[in-house]
KOLTILO-765832 format. One record per residue (C-alpha): x negated, z, y. Coordinates in steps of 0.001 Angstrom, whole numbers, plus 524288, in hexadecimal, padded with zeros to 5 digits. Layout:
REM KOLTILO-765832
XZY
...
END
This chain:
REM KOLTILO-765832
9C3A398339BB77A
9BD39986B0BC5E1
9B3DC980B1BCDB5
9AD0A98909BD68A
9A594981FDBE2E0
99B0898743BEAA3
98FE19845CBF456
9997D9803BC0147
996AE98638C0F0C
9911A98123C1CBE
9867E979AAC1E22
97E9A97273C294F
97F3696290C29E1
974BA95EF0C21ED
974D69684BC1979
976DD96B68C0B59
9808597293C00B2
983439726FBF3CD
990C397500BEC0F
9933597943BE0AB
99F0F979B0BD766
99E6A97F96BC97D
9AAF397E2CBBF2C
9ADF598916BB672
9B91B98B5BBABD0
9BD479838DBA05D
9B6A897752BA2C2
9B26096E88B97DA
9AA0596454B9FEE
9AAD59602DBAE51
9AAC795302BB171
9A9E194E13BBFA5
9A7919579FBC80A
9A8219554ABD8C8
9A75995B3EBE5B4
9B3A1958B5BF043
9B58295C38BFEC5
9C05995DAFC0732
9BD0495DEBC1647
9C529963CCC1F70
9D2AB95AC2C2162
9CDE7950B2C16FE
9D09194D8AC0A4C
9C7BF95224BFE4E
9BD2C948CCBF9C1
9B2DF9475FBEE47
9A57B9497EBF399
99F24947C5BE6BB
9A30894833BD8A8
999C2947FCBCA91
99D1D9453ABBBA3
99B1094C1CBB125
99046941F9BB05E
988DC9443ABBC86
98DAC93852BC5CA
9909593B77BD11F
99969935AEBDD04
99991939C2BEB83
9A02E934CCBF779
9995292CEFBFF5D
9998793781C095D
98F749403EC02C8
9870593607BFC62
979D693B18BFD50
97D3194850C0250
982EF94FAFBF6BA
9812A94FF5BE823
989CB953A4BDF37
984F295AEDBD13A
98A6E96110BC5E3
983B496AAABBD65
98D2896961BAE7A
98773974F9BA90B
98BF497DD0BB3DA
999E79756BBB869
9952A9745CBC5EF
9945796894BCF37
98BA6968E5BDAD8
98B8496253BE6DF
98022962D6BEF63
981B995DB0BFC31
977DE95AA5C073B
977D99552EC15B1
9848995B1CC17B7
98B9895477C2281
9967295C9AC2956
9A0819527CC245C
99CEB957A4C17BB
9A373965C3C1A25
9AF91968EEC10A2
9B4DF96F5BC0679
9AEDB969AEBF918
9B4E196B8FBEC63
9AE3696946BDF9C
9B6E596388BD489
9B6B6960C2BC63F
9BC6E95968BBBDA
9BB3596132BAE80
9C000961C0BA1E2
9C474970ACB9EE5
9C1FF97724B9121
9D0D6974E9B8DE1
9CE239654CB8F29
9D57E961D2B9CEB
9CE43959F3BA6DC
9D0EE96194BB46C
9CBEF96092BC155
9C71C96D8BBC8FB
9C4AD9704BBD76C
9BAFF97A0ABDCFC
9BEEF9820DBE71B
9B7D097A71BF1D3
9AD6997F11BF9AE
9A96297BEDC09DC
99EF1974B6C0E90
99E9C974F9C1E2E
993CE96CB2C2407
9918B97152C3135
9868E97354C3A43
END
């Protein structure tokens, strides 16, 4: 199982981006699905997560400013995210919790892309 992210680079304040992280291999159903970030000398924390149902969760730090997506038929989670502040700039990691074709429940990282927010 891999999850590929995409859509990081640098980016005014104020402005917008949109990541993207697609699973691929022997997965039998994905259930939640979330974005992560890890700033420079801190610890890694969710940003926003979403079930297989659709609900989602953010931290109160992006409320209002990004939305998180999924798209089942494709495996992919989105996360659009606008008004980008410059305390916004990490690394951000998509994650999953899936079921694989053989029947074990796993959890799988993406390789983590880089937002900078700088003017």
């Amino acid at each position: 199982v891999q999850l590929q992210a995409s859509g990081g680079g640098l980016v005014q304040p104020g402005g917008s981006l949109r990541l993207s992280c697609a699973a691929s291999g022997s997965i039998f159903s994905i259930n939640a699905m979330g974005w992560y970030r890890q700033a420079p000398g801190k610890q890694r924390e969710l940003v926003a997560a979403i079930s297989s149902g659709g609900s989602t969760n953010y931290t109160d730090s992006v409320k209002g400013r990004f939305t998180i997506s999924r798209d089942n038929a494709k495996n992919t989670v989105y996360l659009q995210m606008n008004s980008l502040k410059p305390e916004d700039t990490a690394v951000y990691y998509c994650n999953a919790v899936l079921t694989t074709t053989w029947g074990a429940e796993i959890g799988s990282w993406g390789q983590g892309t880089l937002v900078t927010v700088s003017s």
